[in-house]
KOLMAR-336729 format. One record per residue (C-alpha): x, y, z. Coordinates in nm, 4 decimals. Example, Ala and Ser with C-alpha at 12.3 -4.5 7.8 and 13.67 -1.06 7.14 Angstrom:
! residues 2
         u         v         w
    1.2300   -0.4500    0.7800
    1.3670   -0.1060    0.7140
//
This chain:
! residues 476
         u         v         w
    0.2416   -5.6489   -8.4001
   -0.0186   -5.5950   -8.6644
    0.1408   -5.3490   -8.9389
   -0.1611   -5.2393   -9.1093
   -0.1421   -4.8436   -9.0595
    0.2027   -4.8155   -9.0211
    0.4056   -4.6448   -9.3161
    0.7349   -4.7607   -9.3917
    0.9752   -4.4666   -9.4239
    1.2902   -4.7185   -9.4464
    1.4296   -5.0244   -9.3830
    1.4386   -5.0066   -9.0243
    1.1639   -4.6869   -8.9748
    0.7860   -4.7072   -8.9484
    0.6017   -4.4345   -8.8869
    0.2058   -4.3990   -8.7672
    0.0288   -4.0659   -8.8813
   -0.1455   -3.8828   -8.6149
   -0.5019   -3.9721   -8.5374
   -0.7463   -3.9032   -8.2997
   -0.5917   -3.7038   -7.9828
   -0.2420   -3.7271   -8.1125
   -0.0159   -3.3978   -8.1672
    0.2758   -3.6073   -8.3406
    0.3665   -3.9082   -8.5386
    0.4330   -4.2593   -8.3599
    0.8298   -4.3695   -8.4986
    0.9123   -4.7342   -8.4733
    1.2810   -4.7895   -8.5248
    1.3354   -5.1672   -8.5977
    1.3425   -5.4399   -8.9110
    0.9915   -5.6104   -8.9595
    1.0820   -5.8622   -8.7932
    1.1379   -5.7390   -8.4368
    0.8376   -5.5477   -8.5472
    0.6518   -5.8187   -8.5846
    0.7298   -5.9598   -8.3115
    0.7058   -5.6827   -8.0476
    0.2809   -5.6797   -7.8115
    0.0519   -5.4726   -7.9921
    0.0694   -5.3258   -7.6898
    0.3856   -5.1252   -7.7887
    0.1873   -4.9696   -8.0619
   -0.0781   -4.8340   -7.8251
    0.1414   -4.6889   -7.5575
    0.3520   -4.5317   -7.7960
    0.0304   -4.3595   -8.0183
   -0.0895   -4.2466   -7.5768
    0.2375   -4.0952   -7.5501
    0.1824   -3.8743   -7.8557
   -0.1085   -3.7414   -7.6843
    0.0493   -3.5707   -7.4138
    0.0471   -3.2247   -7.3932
    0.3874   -2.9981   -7.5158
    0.5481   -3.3471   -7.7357
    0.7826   -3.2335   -7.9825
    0.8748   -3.4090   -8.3138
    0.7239   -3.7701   -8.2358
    0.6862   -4.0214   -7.9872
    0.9807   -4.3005   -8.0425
    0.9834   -4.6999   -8.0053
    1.3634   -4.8901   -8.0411
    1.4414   -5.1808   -8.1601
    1.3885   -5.3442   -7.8138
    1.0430   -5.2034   -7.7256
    0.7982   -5.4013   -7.5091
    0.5306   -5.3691   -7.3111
    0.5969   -5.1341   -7.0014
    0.4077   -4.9032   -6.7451
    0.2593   -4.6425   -6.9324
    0.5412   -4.5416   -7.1758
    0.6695   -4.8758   -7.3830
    0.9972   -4.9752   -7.2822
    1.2288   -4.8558   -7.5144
    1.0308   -4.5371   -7.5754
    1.1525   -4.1629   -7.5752
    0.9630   -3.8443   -7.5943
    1.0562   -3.4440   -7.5709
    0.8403   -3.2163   -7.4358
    0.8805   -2.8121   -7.4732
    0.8353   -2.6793   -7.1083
    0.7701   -2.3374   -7.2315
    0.5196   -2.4809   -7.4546
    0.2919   -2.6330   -7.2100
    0.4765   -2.9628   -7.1562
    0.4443   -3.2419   -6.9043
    0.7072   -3.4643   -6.6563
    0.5719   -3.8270   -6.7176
    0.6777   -4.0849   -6.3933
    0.5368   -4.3479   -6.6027
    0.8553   -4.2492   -6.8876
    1.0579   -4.2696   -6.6576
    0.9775   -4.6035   -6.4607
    1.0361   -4.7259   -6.1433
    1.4181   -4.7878   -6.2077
    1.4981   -4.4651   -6.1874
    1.8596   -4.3898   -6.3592
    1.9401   -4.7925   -6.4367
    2.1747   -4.7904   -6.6505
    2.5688   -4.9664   -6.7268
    2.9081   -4.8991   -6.6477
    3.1968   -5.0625   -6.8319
    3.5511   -5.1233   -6.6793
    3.8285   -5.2140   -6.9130
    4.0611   -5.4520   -6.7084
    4.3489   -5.4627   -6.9212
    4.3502   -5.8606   -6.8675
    4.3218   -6.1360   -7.1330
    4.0902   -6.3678   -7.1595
    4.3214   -6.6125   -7.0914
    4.3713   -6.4967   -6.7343
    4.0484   -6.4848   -6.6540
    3.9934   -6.8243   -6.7351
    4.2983   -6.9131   -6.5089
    4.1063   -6.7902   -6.1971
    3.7901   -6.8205   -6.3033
    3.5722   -7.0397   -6.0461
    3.7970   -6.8628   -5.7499
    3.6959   -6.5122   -5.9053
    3.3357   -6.5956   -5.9585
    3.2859   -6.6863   -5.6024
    3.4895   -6.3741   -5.4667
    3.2356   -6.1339   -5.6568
    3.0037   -6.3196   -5.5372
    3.0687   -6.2716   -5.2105
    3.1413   -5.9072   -5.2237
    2.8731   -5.8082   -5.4192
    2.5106   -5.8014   -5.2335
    2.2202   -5.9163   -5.4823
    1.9000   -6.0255   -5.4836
    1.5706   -5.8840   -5.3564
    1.5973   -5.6861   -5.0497
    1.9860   -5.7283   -5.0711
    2.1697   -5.4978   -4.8110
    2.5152   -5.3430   -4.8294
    2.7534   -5.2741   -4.5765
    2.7041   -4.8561   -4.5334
    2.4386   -4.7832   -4.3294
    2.3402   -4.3508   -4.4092
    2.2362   -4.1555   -4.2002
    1.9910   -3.8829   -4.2643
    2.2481   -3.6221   -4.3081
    2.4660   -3.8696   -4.4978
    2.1417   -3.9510   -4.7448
    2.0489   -3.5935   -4.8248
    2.5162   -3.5400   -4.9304
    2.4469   -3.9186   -5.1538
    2.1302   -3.7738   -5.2799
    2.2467   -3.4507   -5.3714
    2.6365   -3.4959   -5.4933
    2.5411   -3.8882   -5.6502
    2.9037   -4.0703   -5.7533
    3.1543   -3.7640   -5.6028
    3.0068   -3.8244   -5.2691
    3.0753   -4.1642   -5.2911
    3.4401   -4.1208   -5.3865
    3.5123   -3.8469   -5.1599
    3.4063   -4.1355   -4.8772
    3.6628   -4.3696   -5.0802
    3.4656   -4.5598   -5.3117
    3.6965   -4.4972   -5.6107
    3.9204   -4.2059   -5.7696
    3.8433   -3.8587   -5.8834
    3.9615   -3.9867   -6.2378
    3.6062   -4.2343   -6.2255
    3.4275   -3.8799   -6.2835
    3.5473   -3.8174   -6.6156
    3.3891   -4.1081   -6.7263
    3.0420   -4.0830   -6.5946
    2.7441   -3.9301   -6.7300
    2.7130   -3.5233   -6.5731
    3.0600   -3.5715   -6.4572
    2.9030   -3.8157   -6.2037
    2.6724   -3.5800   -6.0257
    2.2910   -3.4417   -6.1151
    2.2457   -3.0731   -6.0526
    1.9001   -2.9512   -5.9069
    1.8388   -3.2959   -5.7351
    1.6046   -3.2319   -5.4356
    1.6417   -3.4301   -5.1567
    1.3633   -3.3027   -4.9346
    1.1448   -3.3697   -5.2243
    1.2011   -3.7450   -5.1572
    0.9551   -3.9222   -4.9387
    1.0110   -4.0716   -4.5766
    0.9549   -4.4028   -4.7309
    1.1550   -4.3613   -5.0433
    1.4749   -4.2378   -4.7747
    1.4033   -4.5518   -4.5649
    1.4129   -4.8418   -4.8139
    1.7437   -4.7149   -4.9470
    1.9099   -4.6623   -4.6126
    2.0696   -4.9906   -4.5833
    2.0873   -5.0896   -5.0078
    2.3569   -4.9160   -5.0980
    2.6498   -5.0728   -5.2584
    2.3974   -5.3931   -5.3467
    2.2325   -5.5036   -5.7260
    1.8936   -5.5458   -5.6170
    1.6946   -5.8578   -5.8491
    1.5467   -5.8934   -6.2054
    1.7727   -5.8173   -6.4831
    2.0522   -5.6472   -6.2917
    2.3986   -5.7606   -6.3013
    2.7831   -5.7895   -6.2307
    2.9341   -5.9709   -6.5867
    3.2761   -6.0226   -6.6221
    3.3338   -6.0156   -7.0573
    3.5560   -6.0830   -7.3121
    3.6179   -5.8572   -7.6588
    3.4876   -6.0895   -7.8731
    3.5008   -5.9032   -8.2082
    3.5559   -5.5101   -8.2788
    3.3598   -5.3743   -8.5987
    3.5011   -5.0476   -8.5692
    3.8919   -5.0488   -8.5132
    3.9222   -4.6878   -8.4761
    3.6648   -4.6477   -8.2811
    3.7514   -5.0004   -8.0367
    4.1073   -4.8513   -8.0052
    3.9919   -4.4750   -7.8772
    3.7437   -4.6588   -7.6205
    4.0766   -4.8978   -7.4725
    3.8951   -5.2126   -7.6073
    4.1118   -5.4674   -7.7207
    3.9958   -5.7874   -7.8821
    4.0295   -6.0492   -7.6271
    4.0710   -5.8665   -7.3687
    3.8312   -5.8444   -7.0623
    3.5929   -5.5833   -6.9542
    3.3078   -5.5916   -6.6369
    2.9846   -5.4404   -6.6648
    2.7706   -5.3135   -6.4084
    2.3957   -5.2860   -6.4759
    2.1587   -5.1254   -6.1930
    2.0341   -4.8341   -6.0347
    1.8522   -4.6768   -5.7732
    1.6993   -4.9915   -5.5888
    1.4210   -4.9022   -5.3390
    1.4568   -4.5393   -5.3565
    1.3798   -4.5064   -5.7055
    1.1198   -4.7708   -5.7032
    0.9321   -4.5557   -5.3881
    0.9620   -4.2286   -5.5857
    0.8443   -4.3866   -5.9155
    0.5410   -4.4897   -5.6678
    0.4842   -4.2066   -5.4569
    0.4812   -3.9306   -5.7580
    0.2370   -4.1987   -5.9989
   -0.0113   -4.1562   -5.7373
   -0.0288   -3.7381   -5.7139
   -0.0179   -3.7068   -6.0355
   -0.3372   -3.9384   -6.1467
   -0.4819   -3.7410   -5.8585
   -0.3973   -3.4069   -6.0065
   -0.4078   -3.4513   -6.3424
   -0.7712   -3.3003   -6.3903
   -0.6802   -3.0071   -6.2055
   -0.4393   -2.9512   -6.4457
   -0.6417   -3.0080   -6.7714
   -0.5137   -3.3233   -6.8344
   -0.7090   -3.5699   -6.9558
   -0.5059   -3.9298   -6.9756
   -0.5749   -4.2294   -7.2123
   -0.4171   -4.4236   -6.9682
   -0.3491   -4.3764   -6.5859
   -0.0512   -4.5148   -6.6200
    0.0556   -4.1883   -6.8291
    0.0306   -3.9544   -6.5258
    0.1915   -3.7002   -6.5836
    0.2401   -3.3223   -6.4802
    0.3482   -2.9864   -6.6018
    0.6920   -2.9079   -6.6101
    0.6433   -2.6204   -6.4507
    0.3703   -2.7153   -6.1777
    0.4789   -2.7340   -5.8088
    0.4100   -3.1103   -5.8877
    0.6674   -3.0992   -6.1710
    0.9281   -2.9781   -6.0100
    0.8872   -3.1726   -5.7201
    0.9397   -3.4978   -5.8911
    1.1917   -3.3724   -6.1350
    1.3931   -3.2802   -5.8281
    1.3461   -3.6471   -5.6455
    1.3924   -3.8321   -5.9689
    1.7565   -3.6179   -5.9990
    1.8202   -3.7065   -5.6372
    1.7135   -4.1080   -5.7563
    1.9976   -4.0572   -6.0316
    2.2458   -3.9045   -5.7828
    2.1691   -4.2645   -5.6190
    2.2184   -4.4678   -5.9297
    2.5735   -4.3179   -5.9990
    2.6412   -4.3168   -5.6049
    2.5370   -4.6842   -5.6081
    2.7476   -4.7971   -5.9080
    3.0600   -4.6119   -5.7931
    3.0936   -4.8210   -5.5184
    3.0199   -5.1460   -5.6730
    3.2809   -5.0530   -5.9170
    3.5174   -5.0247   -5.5801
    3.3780   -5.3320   -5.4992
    3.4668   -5.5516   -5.7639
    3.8131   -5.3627   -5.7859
    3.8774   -5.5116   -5.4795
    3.7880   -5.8708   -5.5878
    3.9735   -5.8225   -5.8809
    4.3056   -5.7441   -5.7007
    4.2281   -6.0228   -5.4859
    4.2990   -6.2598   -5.8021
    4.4620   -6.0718   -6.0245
    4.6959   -5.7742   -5.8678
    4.7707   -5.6000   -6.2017
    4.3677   -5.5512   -6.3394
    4.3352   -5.1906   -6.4250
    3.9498   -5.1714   -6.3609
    3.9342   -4.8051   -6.5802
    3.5919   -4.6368   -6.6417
    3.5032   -4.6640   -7.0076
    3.1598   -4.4867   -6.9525
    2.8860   -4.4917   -6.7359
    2.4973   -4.4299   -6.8845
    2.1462   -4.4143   -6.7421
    1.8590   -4.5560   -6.9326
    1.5475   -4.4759   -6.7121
    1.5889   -4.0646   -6.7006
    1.4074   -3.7569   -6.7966
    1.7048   -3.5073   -6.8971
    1.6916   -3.1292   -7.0131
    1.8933   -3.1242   -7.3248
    1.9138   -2.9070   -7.6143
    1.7967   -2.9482   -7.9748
    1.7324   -2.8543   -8.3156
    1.4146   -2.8475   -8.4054
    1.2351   -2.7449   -8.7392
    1.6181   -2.5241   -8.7232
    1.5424   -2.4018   -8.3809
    1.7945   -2.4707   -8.0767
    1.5373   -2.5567   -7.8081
    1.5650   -2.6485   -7.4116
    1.3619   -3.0100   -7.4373
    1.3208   -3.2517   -7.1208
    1.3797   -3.5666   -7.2943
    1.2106   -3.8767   -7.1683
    1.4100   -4.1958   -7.1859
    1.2823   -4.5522   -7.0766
    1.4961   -4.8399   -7.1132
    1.6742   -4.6049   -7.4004
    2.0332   -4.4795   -7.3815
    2.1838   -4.1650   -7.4745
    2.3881   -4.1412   -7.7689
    2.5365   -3.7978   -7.8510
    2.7544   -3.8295   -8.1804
    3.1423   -3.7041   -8.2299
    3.2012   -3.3417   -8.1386
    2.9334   -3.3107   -7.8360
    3.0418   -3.1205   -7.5764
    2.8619   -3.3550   -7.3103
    3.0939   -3.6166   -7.4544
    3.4360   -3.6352   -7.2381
    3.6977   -3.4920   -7.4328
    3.9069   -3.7686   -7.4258
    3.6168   -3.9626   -7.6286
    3.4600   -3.6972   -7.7839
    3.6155   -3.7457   -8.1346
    3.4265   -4.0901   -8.1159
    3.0844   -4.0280   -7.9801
    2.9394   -4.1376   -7.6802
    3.0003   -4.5101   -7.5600
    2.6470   -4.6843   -7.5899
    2.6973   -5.0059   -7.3742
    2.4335   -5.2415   -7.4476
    2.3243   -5.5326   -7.1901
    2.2578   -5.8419   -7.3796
    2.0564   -6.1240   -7.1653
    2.2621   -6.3409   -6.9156
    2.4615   -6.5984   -7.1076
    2.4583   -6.3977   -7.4432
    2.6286   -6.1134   -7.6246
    2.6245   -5.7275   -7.4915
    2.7485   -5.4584   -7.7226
    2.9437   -5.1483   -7.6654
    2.8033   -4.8925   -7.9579
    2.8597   -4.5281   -8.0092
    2.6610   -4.2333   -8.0404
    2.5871   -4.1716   -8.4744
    2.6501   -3.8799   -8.6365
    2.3321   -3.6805   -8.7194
    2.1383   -3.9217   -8.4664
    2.0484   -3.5938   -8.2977
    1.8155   -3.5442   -8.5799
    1.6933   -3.9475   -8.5816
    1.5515   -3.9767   -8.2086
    1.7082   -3.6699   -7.9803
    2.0488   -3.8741   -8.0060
    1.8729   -4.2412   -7.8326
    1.9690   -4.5394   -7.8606
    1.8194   -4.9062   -7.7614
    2.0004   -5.0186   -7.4306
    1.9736   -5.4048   -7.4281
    1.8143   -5.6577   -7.6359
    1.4600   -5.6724   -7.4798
    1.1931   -5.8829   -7.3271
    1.0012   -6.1361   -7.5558
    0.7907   -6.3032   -7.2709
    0.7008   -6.1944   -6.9338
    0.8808   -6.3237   -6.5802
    0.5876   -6.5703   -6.5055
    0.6166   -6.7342   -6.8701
    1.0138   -6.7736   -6.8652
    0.9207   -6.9559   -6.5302
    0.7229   -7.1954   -6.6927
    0.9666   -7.2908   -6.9507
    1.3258   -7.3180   -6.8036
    1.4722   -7.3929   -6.4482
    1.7316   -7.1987   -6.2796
    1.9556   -7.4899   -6.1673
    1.8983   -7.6356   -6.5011
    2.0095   -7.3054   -6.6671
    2.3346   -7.2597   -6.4582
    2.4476   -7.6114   -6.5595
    2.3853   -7.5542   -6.9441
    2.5978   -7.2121   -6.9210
    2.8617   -7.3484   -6.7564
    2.9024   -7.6018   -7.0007
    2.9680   -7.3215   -7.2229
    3.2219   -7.1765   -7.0054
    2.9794   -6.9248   -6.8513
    2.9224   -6.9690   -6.4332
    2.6467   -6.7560   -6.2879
    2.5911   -6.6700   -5.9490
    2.2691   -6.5993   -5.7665
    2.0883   -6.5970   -5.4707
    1.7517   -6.6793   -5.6730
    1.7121   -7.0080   -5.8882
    1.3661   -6.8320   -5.9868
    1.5638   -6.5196   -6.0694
    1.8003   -6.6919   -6.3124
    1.5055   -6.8822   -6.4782
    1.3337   -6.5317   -6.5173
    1.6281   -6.3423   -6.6786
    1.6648   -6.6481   -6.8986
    1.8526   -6.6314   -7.2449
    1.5449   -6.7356   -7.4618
    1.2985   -6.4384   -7.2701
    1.4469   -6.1957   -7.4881
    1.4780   -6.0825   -7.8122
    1.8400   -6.1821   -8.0092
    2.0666   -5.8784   -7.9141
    2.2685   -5.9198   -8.2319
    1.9128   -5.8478   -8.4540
    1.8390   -5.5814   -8.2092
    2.1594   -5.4165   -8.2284
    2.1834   -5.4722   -8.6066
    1.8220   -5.2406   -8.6748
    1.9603   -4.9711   -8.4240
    2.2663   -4.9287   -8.6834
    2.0803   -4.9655   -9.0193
    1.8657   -4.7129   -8.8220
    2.0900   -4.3993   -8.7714
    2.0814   -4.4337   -8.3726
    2.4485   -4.5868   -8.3405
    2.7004   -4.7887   -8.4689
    2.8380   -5.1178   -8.3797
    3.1906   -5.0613   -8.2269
    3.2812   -5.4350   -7.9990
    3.1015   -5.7645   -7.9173
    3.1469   -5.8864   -7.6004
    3.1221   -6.2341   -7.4660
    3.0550   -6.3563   -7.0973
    3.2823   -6.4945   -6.8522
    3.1123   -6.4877   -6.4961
    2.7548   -6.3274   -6.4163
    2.6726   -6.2178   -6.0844
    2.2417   -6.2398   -6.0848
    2.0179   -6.0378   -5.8264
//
């Protein structure tokens, strides 16, 4: 990225002054050199998004922006509904409510290792991945509109899981105000048969190892152990959120002149909050999260069953579960105002610091857990939520390390089978359906997470709490 124009407020915050048809600043959290490196394309999107009507403070980039649909990835934005403020589809994505959940194990390292090619081919097995995957439930419309409305309890009151999961999960595991008849025919078809599955790209299963804990207190109140073993689960709302993302894009280009709206991008369609249109899609995207949290609670029972397979003692407890592709109505200070803000995340992660009351109590004295994907065969993080990062970037985090290159040019570089081979030469077996898949998600298409997750610290938005290392990866 070219820096001329951008003002650096600190080591790891750049700032770009309105110009033009923007209402607020664009904020860059990240070193210079993940600045740098990130499209110039970042730059633009992010200057669009502080365009939109109703924005409030500035329009945010982290440390793992890149080039996305509309919004960067990595970008956040709050707009005021009472103040004329807009619903974006493109800041939310297509992905609607991806995101991770962590399970602590309570196994060593050491026993993983001891069951390690058996274990990687039962997840394998039990987990559906890859495009189109398919899981075992088959909903029926009556059974879709219960998932879409009541998200992860539904799926534990059908016995994926225990009422204790809940505590753990973002909104206690279920979205109020989701709409179901909001979402399409279409949307309701492709995700009849996918629940319970991974879907492709950079979604996962990863068995991990506590590699190193920078914050001991902090490690100990989570349950993470140094090595010890945790899984994480990264995906979320598979065809269903993909045919909403769709479905509301469209109206909204359509009716964004009736509305006064005039877009420096399409891909920034976007509505009022309070429009027919607005709430319409707010209420499908809340049913998409209900799916997301659905969806992971019952891989989670999934791989709990693998687990016991192999190992009968593994705990498999919830350390947290977090969306990263949401638009959320949260309150905050601004200018020393408490305000009701719908707060855009895209491939960014809540972070709410100690003392929140959206934070479970039993973790609330910490912060939020911020689990951070690294790419398959490197490091992911587990962070938490900074004090005063409310007042950094509406308490947002990064949530993985970041595309450097696109699909098609990872392709051209590496091989799949080529890729597997190296890894497991460094004690790391993947499993995939797609050779292609594993040479698109591979190691060197990203940025490094450690720099990443180094400029979210220096930056205010969390602090480093564990490293962990993988063990077995389970690729869409």
């Amino acid at each position: 990225m070219d820096l001329q124009g951008l003002r650096r407020e600190s080591e790891c915050c750049w700032v770009i002054e309105p110009t033009g048809t923007m209402r607020v600043p664009a904020i860059l959290y990240a070193d210079e050199p993940l600045l740098r490196g990130m499209d110039d394309k970042v730059r633009q999107q992010l200057c669009n998004v502080a365009t939109l009507p109703g924005i409030v403070g500035a329009a945010y980039a982290m440390p793992d922006a890149h080039w996305g649909y509309g919004f960067p990835i990595g970008g956040v934005a709050a707009f005021d509904a009472e103040r004329g403020g807009v619903v974006s589809a493109g800041g939310v994505g297509f992905d609607i409510s991806c995101g991770v959940r962590s399970l602590l194990t309570g196994c060593r390292r050491e026993e993983i290792v001891a069951v390690q090619q058996e274990l990687a081919h039962e997840l394998a097995r039990a987990i559906p991945a890859g495009v189109g995957s398919t899981g075992q439930l088959r909903l029926s419309s009556s059974e879709m509109d219960e998932m879409l409305t009541r998200g992860a309890r539904w799926a534990v009151a059908r016995g994926y899981g225990d009422v204790a999961d809940l505590d753990r999960v973002e909104e206690h595991g279920s979205i109020a105000h989701a709409k179901p008849g909001s979402v399409s025919p279409r949307a309701r078809e492709r995700q009849r048969h996918e629940m319970g599955t991974l879907g492709s790209g950079n979604h996962y299963l990863e068995v991990q190892w506590v590699a190193a804990v920078h914050d001991a207190r902090i490690a100990a109140g989570y349950g993470l152990r140094q090595g010890e073993v945790v899984v994480s689960i990264h995906c979320g709302s598979r065809g269903l959120g993909h045919q909403i993302g769709t479905d509301y894009l469209r109206d909204m280009a359509l009716q964004a002149p009736s509305f006064g709206i005039l877009l420096p991008d399409r891909e920034l369609a976007c509505a009022p909050i309070h429009s027919e249109l607005g709430q319409s899609y707010l209420g499908a995207m809340r049913a998409a999260m209900n799916c997301a949290l659905a969806n992971r609670q019952i891989l989670t029972h999934l791989c709990r069953e693998s687990f016991r397979r192999m190992l009968a003692r593994a705990e498999l407890r919830v350390l947290y579960d977090v969306s990263h592709n949401i638009c959320k109505v949260e309150e905050h200070v601004v200018q020393g105002q408490l305000r009701s803000l719908h707060v855009h995340r895209k491939g960014a992660t809540r972070a709410f610091g100690p003392g929140h009351a959206a934070v479970p109590e039993s973790l609330r004295e910490f912060g939020q857990p911020v689990l951070i994907g690294g790419s398959m065969g490197t490091a992911s993080y587990v962070l938490a939520g900074a004090a005063g990062g409310e007042m950094v970037a509406f308490s947002s985090a990064c949530h993985g390390a970041g595309r450097s290159m696109s699909r098609h040019e990872a392709t051209r570089r590496w091989h799949g089978r080529q890729l597997v081979h190296e890894l497991a030469g460094r004690g790391v077996l993947i499993r995939s359906p797609s050779m292609r898949g594993v040479a698109e998600e591979a190691p060197g298409a990203y940025k490094p997470v450690e720099e990443v997750v180094d400029a979210a610290e220096r930056a205010g938005l969390a602090r480093k709490v564990a490293r962990l290392e993988p063990m077995i990866c389970v690729k869409g």
